[in-house]
PAFINU-727045 format. One line per field, with one value per atom (N, C-alpha, C): residue in three letters; atom name; residue number from 1; x, y, z. Coordinates in nm, 4 decimals, decimal comma, padded with zeros to 6 digits. Each point is the difference from the previous one (the first is absolute). Example, Ala and Ser with C-alpha at 12.3 -4.5 7.8 and 13.67 -1.06 7.14 Angstrom:
BEGIN
res: [Ala / Ala / Ala / Ser / Ser / Ser] $
atom: [N / CA / C / N / CA / C] $
n: [1 / 1 / 1 / 2 / 2 / 2] $
east: [01,3190 / -00,0890 / 00,0900 / -00,0350 / 00,0820 / -00,0770] $
north: [-00,5690 / 00,1190 / 00,1200 / 00,1050 / 00,1190 / 00,1090] $
up: [00,7800 / 00,0000 / 00,0000 / -00,0720 / 00,0060 / 00,0730] $
***
This chain:
BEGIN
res: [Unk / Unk / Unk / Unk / Unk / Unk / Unk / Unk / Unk / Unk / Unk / Unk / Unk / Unk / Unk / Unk / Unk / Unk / Unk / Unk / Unk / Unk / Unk / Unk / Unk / Unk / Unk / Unk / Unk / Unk / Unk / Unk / Unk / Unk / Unk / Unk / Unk / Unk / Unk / Unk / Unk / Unk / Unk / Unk / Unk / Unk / Unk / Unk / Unk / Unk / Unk / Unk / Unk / Unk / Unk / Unk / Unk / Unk / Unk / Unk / Unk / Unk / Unk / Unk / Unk / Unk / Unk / Unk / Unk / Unk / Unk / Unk / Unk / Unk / Unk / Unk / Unk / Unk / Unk / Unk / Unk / Unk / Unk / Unk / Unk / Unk / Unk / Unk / Unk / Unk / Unk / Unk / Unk / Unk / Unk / Unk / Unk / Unk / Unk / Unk / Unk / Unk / Unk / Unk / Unk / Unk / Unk / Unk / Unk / Unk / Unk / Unk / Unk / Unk / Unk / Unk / Unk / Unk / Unk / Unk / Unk / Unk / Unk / Unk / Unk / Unk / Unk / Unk / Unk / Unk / Unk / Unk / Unk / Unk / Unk / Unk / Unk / Unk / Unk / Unk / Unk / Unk / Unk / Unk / Unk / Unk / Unk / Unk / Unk / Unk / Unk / Unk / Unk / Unk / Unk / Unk / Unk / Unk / Unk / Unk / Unk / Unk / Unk / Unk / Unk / Unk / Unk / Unk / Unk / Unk / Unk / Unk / Unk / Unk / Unk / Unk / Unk / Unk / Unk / Unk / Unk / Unk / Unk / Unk / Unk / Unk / Unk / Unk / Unk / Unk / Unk / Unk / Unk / Unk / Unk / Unk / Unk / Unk / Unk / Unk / Unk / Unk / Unk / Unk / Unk / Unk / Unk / Unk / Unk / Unk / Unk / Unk / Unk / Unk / Unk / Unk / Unk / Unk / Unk / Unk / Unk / Unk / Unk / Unk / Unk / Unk / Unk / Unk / Unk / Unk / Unk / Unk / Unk / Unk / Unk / Unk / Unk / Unk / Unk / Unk / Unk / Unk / Unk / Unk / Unk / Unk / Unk / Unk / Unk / Unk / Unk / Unk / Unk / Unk / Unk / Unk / Unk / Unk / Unk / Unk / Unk / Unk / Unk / Unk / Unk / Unk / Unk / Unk / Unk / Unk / Unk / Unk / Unk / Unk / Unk / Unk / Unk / Unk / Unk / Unk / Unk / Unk / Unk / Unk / Unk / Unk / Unk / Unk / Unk / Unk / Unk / Unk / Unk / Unk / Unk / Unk / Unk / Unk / Unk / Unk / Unk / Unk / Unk / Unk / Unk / Unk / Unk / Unk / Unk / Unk / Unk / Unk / Unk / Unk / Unk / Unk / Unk / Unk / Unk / Unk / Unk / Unk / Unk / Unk / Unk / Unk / Unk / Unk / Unk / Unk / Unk / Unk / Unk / Unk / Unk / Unk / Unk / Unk / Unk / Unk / Unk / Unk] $
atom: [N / CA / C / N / CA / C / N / CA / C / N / CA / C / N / CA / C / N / CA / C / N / CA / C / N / CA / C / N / CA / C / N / CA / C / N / CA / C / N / CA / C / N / CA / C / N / CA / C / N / CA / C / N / CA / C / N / CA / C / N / CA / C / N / CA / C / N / CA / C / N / CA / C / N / CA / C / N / CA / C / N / CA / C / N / CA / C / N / CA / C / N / CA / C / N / CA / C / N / CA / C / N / CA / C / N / CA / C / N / CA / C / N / CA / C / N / CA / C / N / CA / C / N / CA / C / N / CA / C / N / CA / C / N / CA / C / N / CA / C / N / CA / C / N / CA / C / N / CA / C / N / CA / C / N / CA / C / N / CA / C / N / CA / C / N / CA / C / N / CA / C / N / CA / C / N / CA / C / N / CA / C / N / CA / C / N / CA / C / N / CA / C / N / CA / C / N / CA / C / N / CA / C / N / CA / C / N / CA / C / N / CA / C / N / CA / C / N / CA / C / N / CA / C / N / CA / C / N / CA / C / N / CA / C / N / CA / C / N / CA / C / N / CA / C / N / CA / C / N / CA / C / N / CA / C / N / CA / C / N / CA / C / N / CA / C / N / CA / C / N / CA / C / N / CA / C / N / CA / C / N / CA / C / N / CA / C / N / CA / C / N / CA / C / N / CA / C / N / CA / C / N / CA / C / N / CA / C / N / CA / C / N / CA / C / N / CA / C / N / CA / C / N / CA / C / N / CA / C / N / CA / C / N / CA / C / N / CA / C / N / CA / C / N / CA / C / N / CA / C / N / CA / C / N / CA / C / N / CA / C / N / CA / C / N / CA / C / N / CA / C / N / CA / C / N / CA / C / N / CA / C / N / CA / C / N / CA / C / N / CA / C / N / CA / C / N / CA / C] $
n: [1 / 1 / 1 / 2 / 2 / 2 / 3 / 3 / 3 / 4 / 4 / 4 / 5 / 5 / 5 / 6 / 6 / 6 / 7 / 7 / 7 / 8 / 8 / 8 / 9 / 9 / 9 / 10 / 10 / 10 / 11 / 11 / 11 / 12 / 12 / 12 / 13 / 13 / 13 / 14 / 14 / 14 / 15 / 15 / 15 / 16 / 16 / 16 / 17 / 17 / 17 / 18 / 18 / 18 / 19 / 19 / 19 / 20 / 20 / 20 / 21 / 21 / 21 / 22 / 22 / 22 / 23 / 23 / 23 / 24 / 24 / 24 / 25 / 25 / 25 / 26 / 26 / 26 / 27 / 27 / 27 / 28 / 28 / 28 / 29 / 29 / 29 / 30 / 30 / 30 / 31 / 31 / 31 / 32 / 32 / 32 / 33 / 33 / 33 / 34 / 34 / 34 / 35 / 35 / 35 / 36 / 36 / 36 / 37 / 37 / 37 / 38 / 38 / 38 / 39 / 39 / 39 / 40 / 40 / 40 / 41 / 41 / 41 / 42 / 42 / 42 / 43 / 43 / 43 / 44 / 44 / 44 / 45 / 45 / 45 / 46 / 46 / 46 / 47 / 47 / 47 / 48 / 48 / 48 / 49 / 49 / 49 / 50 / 50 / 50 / 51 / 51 / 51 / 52 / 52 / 52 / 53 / 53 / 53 / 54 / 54 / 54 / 55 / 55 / 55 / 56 / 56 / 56 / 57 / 57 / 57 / 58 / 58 / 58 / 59 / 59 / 59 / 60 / 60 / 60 / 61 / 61 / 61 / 62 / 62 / 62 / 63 / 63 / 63 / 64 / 64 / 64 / 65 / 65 / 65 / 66 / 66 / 66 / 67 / 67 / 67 / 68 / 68 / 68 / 69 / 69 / 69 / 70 / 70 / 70 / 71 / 71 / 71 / 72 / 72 / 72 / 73 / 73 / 73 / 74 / 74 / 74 / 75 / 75 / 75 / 76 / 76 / 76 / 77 / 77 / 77 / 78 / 78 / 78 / 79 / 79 / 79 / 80 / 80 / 80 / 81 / 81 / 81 / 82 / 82 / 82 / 83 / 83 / 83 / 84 / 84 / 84 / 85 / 85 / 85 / 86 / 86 / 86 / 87 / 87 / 87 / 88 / 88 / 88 / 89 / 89 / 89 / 90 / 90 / 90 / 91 / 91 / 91 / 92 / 92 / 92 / 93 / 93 / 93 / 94 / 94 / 94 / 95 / 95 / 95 / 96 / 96 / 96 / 97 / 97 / 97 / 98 / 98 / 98 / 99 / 99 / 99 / 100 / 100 / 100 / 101 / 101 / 101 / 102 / 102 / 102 / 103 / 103 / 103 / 104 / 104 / 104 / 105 / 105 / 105 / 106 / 106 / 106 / 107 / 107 / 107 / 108 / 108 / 108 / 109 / 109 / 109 / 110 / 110 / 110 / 111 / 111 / 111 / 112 / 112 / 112 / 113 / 113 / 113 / 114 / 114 / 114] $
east: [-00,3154 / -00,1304 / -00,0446 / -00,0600 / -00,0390 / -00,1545 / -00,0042 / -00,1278 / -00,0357 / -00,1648 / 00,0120 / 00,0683 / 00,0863 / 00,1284 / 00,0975 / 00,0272 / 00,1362 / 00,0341 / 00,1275 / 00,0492 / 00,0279 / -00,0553 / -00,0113 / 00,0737 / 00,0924 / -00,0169 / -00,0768 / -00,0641 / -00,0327 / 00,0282 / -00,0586 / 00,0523 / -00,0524 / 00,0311 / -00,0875 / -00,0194 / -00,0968 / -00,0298 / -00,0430 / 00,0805 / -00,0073 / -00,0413 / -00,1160 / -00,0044 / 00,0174 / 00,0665 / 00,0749 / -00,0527 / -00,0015 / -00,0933 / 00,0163 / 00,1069 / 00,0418 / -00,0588 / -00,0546 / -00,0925 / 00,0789 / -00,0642 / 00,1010 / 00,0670 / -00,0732 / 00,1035 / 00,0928 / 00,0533 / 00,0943 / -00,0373 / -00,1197 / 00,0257 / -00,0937 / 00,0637 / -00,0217 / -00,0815 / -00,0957 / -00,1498 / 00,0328 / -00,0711 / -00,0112 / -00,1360 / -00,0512 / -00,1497 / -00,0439 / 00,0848 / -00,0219 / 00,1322 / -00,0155 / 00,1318 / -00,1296 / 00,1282 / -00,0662 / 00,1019 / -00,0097 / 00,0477 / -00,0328 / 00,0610 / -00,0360 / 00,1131 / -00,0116 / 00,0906 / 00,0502 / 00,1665 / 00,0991 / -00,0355 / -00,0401 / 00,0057 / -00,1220 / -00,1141 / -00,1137 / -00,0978 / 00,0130 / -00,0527 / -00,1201 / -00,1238 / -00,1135 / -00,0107 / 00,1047 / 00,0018 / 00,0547 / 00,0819 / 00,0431 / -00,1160 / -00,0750 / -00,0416 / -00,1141 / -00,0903 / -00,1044 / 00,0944 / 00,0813 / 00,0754 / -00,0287 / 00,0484 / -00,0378 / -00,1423 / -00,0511 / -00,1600 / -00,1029 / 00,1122 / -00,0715 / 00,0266 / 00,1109 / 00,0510 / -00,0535 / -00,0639 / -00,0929 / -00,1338 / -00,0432 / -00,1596 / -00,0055 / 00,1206 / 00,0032 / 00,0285 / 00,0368 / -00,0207 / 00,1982 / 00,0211 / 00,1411 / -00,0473 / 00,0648 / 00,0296 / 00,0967 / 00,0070 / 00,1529 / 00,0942 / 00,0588 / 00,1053 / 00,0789 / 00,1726 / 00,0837 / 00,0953 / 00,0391 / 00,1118 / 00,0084 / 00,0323 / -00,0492 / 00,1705 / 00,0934 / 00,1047 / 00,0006 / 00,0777 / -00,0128 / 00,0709 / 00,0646 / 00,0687 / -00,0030 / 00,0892 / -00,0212 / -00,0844 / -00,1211 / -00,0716 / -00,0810 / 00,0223 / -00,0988 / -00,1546 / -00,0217 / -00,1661 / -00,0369 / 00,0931 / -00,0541 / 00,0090 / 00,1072 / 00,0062 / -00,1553 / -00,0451 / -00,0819 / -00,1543 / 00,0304 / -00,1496 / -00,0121 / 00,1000 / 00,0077 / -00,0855 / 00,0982 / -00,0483 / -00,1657 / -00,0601 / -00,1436 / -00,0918 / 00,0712 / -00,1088 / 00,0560 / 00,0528 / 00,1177 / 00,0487 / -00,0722 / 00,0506 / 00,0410 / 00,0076 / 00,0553 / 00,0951 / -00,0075 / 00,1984 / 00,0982 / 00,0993 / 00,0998 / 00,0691 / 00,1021 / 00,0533 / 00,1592 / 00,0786 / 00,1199 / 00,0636 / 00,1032 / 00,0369 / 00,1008 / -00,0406 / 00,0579 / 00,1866 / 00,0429 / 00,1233 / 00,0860 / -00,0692 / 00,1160 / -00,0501 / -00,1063 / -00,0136 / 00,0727 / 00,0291 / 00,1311 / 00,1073 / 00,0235 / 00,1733 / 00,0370 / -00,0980 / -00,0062 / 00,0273 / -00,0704 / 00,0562 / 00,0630 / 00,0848 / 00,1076 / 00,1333 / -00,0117 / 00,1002 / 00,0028 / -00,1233 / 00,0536 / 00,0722 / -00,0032 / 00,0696 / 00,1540 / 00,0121 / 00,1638 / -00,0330 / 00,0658 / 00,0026 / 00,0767 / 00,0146 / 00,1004 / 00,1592 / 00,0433 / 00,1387 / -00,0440 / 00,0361 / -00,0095 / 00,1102 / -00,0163 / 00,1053 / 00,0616 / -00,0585 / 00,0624 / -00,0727 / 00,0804 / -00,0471 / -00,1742 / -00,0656 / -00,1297 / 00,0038 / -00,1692 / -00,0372 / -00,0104 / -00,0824 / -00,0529 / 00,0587 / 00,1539 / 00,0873 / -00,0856 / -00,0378 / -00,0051 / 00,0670 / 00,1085 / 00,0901 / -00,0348 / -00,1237 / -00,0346 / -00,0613 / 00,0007 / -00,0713 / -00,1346 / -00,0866 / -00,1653 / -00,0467 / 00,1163 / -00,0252 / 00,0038 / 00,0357 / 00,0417 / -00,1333 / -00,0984 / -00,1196 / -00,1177 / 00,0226 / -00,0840 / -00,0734] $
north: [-01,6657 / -00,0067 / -00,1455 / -00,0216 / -00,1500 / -00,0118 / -00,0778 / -00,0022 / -00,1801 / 00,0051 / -00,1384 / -00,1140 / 00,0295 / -00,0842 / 00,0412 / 00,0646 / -00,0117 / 00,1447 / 00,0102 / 00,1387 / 00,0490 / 00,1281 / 00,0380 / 00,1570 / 00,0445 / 00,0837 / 00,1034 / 00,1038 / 00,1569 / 00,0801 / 00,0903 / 00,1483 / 00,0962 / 00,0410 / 00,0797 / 00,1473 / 00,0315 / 00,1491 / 00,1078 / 00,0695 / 00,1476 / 00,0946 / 00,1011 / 00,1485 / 00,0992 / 00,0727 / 00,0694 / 00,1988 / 00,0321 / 00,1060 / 00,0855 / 00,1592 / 00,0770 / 00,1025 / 00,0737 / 00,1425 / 00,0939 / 00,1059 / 00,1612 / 00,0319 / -00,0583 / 00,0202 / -00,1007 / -00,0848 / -00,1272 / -00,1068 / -00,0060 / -00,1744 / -00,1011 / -00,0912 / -00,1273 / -00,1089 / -00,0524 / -00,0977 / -00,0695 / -00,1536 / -00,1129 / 00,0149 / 00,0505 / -00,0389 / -00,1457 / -00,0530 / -00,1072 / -00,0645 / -00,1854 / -00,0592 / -00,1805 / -00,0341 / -00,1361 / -00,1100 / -00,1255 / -00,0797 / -00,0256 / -00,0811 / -00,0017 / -00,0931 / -00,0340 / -00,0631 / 00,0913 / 00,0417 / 00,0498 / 00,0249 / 00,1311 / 00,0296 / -00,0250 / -00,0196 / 00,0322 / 00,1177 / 00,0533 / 00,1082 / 00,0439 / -00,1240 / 00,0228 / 00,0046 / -00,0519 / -00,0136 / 00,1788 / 00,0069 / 00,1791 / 00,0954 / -00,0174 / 00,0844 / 00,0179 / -00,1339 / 00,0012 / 00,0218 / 00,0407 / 00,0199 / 00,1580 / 00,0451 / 00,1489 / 00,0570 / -00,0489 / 00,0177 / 00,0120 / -00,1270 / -00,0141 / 00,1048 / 00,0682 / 00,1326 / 00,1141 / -00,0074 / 00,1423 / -00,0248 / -00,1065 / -00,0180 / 00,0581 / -00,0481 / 00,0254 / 00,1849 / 00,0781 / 00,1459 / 00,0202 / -00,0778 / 00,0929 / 00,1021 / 00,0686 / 00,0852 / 00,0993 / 00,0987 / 00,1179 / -00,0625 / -00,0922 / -00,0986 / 00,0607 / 00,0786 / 00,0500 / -00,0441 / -00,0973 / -00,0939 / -00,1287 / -00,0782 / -00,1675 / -00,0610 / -00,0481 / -00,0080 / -00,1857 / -00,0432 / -00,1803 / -00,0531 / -00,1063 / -00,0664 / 00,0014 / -00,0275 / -00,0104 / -00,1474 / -00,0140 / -00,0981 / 00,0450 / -00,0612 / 00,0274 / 00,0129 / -00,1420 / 00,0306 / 00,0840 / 00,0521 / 00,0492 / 00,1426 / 00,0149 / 00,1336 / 00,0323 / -00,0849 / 00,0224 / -00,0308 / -00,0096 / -00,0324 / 00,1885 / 00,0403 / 00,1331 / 00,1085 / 00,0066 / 00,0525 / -00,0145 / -00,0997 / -00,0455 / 00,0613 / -00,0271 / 00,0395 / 00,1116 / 00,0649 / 00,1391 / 00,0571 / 00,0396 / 00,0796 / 00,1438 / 00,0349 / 00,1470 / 00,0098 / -00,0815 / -00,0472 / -00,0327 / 00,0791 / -00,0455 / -00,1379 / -00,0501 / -00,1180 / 00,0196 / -00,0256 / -00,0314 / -00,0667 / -00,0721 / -00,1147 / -00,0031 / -00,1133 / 00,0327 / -00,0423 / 00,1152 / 00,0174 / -00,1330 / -00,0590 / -00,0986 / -00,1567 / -00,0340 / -00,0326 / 00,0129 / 00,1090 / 00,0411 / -00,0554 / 00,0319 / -00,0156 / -00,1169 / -00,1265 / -00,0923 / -00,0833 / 00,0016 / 00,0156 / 00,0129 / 00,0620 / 00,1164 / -00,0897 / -00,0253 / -00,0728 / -00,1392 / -00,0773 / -00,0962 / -00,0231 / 00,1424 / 00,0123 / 00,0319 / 00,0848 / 00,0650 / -00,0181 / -00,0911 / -00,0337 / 00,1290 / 00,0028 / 00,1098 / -00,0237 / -00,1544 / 00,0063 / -00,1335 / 00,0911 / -00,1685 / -00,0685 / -00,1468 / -00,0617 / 00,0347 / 00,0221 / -00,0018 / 00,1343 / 00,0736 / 00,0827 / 00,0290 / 00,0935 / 00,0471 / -00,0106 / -00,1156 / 00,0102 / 00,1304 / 00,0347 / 00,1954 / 00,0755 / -00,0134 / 00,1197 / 00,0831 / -00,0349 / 00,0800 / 00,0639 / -00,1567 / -00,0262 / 00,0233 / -00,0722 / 00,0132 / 00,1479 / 00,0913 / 00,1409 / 00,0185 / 00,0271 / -00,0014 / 00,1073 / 00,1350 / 00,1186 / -00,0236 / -00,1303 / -00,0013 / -00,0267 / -00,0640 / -00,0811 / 00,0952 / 00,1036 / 00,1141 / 00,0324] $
up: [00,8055 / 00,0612 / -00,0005 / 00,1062 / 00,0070 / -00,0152 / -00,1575 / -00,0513 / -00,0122 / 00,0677 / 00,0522 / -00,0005 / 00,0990 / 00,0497 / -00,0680 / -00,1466 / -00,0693 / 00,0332 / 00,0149 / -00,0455 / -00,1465 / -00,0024 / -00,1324 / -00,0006 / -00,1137 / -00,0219 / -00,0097 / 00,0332 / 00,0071 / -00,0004 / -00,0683 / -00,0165 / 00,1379 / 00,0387 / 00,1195 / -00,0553 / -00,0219 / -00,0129 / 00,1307 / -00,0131 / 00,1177 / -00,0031 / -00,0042 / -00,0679 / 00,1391 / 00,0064 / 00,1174 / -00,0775 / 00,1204 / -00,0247 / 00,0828 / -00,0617 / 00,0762 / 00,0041 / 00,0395 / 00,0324 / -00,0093 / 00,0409 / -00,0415 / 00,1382 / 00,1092 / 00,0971 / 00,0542 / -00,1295 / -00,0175 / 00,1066 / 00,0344 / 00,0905 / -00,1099 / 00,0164 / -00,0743 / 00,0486 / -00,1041 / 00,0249 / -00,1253 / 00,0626 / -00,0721 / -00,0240 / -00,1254 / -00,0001 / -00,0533 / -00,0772 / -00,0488 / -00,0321 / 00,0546 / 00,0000 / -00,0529 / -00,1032 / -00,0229 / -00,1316 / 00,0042 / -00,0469 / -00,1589 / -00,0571 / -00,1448 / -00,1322 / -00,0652 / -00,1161 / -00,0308 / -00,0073 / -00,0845 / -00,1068 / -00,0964 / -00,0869 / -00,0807 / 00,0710 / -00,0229 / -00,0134 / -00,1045 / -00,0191 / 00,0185 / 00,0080 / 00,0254 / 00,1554 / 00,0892 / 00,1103 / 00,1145 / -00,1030 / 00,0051 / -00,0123 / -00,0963 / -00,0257 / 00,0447 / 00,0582 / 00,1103 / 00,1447 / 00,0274 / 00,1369 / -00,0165 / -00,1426 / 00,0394 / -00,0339 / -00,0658 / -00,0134 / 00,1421 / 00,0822 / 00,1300 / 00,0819 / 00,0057 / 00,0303 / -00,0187 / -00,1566 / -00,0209 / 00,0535 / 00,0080 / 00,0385 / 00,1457 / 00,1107 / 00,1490 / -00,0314 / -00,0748 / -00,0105 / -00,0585 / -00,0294 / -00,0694 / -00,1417 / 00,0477 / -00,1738 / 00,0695 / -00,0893 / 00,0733 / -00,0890 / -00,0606 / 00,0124 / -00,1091 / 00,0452 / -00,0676 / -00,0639 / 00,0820 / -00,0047 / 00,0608 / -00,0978 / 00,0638 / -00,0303 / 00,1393 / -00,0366 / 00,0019 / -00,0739 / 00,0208 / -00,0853 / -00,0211 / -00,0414 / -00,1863 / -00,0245 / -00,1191 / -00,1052 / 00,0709 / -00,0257 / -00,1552 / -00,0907 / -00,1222 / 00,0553 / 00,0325 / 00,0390 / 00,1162 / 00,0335 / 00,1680 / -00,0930 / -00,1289 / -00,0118 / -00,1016 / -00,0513 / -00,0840 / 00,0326 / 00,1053 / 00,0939 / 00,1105 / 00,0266 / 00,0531 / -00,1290 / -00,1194 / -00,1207 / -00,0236 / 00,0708 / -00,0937 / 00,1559 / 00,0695 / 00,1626 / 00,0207 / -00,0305 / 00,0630 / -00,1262 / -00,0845 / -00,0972 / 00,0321 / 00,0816 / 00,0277 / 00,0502 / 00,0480 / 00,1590 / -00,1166 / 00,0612 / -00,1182 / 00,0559 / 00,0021 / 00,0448 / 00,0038 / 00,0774 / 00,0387 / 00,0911 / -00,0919 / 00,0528 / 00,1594 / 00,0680 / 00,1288 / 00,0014 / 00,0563 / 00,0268 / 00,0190 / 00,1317 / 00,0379 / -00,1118 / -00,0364 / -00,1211 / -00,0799 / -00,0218 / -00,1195 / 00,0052 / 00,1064 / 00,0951 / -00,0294 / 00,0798 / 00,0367 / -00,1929 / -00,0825 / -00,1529 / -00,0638 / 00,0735 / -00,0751 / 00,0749 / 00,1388 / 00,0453 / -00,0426 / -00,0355 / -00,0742 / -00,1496 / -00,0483 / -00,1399 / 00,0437 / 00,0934 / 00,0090 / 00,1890 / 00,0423 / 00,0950 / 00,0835 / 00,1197 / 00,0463 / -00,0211 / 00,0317 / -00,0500 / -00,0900 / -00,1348 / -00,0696 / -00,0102 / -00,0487 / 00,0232 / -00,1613 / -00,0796 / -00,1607 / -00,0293 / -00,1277 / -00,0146 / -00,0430 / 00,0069 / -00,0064 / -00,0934 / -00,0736 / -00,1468 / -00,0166 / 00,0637 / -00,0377 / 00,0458 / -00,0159 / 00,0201 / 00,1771 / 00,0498 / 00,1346 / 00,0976 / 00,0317 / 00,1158 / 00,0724 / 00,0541 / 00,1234 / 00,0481 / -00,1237 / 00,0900 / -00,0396 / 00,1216 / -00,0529 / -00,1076 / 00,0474 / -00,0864 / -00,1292 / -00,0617 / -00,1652 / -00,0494 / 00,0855 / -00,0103 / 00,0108 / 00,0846 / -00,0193 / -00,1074] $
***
């Protein structure tokens, strides 16, 4: 992000919002410092004030503060972590063909990581 004149790192935050008859809304999208928790957690505060609640499941990265800012504004939603997040993790530990064998015994299969 280009913050007067410099480019800067940002985190971009997304909250995506699927209904019961599955189509998908951005109610709220906005910028912020990496791993700022006070910054998370007024993102979702700002979310409940515009009328969220319902909230079952909040899926997202495996961010400490993002996870512990859900917990304090969203205590009822359980939380789970997003899939290709995972993946994407998991392939930098046991690559698909590694070149040397797998620290963590994997060999390359995602199922071991399950």
């Amino acid at each position: 992000m280009r913050e007067d004149g410099v480019i800067r790192s940002r985190a971009v935050l997304v909250a995506i919002r699927i209904d019961w008859e599955r189509r998908r809304q951005i109610p709220r999208r906005g910028a912020g410092r990496a791993g700022k928790h006070q910054q998370l957690e007024s993102f979702l505060l700002g979310l409940k004030s515009r009328g969220l609640h319902g909230v079952y499941l909040a899926v997202t990265d495996d961010h400490a503060g993002l996870k512990k800012a859900i917990a304090e504004v969203l205590p009822l939603a359980l939380w789970q972590r997003c899939y290709v997040h995972f993946l994407r993790n998991a392939w930098i530990i046991c690559p698909a063909r590694p070149t040397a064998p797998c620290s963590r015994n994997c060999a390359g299969s995602t199922t071991a990581m399950m």
